[in-house]
C-alpha positions as CSV (number, residue, x, y, z in Angstrom):
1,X,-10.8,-37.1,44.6
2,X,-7.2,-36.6,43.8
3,X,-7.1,-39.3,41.0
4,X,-9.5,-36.6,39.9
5,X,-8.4,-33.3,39.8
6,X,-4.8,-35.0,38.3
7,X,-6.9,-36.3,35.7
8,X,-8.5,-33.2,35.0
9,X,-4.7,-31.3,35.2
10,X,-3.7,-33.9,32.5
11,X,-6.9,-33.3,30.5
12,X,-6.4,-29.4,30.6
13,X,-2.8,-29.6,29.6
14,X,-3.9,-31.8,26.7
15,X,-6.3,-29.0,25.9
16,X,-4.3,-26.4,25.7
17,X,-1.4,-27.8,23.8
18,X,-4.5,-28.8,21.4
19,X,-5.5,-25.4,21.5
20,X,-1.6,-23.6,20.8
21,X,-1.4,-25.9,18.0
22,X,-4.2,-25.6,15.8
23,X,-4.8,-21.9,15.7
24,X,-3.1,-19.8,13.4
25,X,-1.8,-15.8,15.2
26,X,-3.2,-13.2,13.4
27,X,0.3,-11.7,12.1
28,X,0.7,-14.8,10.7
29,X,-2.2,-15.1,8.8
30,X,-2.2,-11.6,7.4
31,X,1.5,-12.2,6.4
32,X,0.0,-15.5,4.4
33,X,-3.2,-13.0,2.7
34,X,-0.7,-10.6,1.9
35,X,1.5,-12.5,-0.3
36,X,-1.3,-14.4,-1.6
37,X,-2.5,-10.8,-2.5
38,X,0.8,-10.0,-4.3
39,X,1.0,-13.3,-6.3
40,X,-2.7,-12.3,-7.8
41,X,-1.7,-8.8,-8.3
42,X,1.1,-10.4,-10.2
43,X,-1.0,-13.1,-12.2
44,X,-3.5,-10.0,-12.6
45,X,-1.0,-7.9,-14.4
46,X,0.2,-10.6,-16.5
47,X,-3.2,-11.1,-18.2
48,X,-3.3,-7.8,-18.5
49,X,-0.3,-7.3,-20.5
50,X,-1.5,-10.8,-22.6
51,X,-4.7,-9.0,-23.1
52,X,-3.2,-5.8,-25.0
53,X,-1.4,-7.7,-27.6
């Protein structure tokens, strides 16, 4: 029974250090969408000046 549970301490442990690595924290993710956001907004006005000459 103790073999056990230490085996299931070790398995949970590898869970969550599974877990903190492979999601990504909201800030961080809406700090990635909004640069991706300015970089169109950029490539957006560029076309647009391309497009009145």
């Amino acid at each position: 029974m103790w073999d056990d549970l230490q085996h299931q301490k070790r398995g949970l442990a590898n869970l969550r250090e599974e877990v903190a690595t492979e999601r990504v924290h909201k800030d961080d993710l809406q700090h990635m969408t909004d640069a991706i956001f300015r970089k169109l907004d950029r490539i957006e006005d560029k076309l647009d000046g391309k497009q009145d000459k």
